[in-house]
N, C-alpha and C positions, 0 to 999 in steps of 0.2 A: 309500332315501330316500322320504320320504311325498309324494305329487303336489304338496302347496300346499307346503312344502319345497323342493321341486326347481324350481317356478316363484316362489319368491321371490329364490330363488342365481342363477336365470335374468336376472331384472329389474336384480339388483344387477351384474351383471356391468358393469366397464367397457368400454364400447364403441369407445376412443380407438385400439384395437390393430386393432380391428376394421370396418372401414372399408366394408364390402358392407350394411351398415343401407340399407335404402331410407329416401326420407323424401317423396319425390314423385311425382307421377304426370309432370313432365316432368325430363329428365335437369339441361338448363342452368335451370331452376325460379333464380326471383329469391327468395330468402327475408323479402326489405326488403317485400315484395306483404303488403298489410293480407288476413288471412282470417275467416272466420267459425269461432270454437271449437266444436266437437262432440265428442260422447263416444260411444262404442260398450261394451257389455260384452262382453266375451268371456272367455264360462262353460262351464267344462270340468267335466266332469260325472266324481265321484269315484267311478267302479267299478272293476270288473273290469279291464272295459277302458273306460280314459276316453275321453271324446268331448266334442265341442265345438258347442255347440246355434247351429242357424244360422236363418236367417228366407226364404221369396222371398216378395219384397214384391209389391203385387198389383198386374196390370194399368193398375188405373186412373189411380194416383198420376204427378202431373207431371211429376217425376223420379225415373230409375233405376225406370221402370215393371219388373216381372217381374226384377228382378235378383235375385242372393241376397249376403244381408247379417247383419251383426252388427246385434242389436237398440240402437236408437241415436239422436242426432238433435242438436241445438243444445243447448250451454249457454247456460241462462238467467241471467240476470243477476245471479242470487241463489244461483248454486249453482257448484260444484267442479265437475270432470269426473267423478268418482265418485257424485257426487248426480247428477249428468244419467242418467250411464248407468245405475243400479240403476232413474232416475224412467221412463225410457222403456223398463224391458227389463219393469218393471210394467204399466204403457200399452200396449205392444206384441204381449208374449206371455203376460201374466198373474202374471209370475214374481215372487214374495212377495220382498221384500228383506230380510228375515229368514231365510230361506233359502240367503243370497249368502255367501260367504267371499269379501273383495276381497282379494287378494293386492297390487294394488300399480295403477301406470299403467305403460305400456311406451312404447314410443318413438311418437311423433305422424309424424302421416302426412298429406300434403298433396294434396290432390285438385281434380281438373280443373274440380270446380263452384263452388271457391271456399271450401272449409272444410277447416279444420285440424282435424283427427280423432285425440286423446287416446285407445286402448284400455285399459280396466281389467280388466285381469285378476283371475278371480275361480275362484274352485273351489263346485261347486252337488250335491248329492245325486245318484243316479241317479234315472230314471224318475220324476221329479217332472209332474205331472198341467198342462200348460198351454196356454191358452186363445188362440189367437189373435184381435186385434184386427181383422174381419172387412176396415176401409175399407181397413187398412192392410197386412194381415199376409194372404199365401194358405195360406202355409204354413211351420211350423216343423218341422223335424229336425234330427239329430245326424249328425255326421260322424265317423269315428274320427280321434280326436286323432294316432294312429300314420300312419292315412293323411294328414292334411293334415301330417304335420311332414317327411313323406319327400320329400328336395329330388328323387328320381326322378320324381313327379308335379308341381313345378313348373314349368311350361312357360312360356318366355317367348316375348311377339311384340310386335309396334311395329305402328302405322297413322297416317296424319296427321290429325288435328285441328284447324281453326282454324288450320292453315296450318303446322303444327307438329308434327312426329313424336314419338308419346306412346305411350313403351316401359309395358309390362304383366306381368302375374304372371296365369295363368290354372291352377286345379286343376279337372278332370272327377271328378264322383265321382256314381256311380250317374244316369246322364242330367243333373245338375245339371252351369252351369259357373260355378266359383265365378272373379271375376276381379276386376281394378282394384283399387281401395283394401280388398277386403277378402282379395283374394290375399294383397296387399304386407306385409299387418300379419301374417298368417298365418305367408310367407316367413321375415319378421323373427322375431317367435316361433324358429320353426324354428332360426334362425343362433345366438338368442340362447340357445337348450337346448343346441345343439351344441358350445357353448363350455365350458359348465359339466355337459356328460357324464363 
């Protein structure tokens, strides 16, 4: 089966059987909590071996300084979560949205700063030439899509917050540590190809 194929059968699967979907970064998470919409793309790159292009964001930024992340950020008032995520993964790391195969959205993921984060999955050429956004962006790479869907490297751990114990999804890949909301969408992926293997 062809990759955008095998992550469309992914998306559609129902989830009602399936009960291990993450959907927040706290376990008792109120879902009545107003959040702010956000989009991420998340673009697997059609080779050989697919891989999944990721970002660490730079230093200096207010929040999630030095993390690494899907390219992403708010929907605006005028757009879909599909229109956020192709506007900001153009903004971010240069990537043509003509370029983009969107395959779909996947399950939304609720995070500790306050935003409701829609993933779109998308399927992107290999070795496509992109630019990162200096203020924002230190560095973009790929991760092997094999390696982030293998639950042996999903590590979980908990720490308190705000008074609060806020269980995590953390992947180590080449000194990088990928964690929090963009493990969890990762995880999910993962549970959700497993199903329709």
């Amino acid at each position: 089966m062809k990759l955008a194929d095998r992550l469309r059968v992914a998306l559609a699967a129902a989830d009602r059987d399936h009960p291990v979907l993450l959907t927040g970064d706290f376990r008792d998470e109120d879902p009545a909590v107003a959040a702010y919409p956000a989009a991420v793309l998340v673009a697997v790159t059609d080779g050989p071996q697919p891989g999944v292009i990721l970002t660490r964001r730079t230093e200096t930024l207010r929040t999630h300084a030095g993390q690494v992340a899907f390219p992403g950020g708010r929907i605006d008032a005028d757009e879909d979560a599909i229109a956020a995520a192709l506007r900001e993964a153009q903004e971010e790391i240069g990537l043509d949205p003509n370029r983009v195969e969107v395959i779909g959205t996947a399950d939304r993921y609720r995070t500790v700063t306050g935003f409701e984060v829609t993933p779109v999955l998308s399927v992107v050429p290999p070795g496509l030439d992109l630019t990162p956004h200096e203020a924002e962006v230190a560095e973009v790479f790929e991760v092997p899509l094999s390696f982030l869907l293998d639950e042996a490297n999903h590590k979980e751990g908990s720490l308190e917050w705000q008074g609060r114990e806020r269980w995590y999804f953390e992947i180590h890949w080449e000194g990088r540590r990928i964690w929090g909301a963009t493990a969890a969408m990762v995880v999910n992926l993962s549970r959700r190809l497993r199903w329709t293997a």
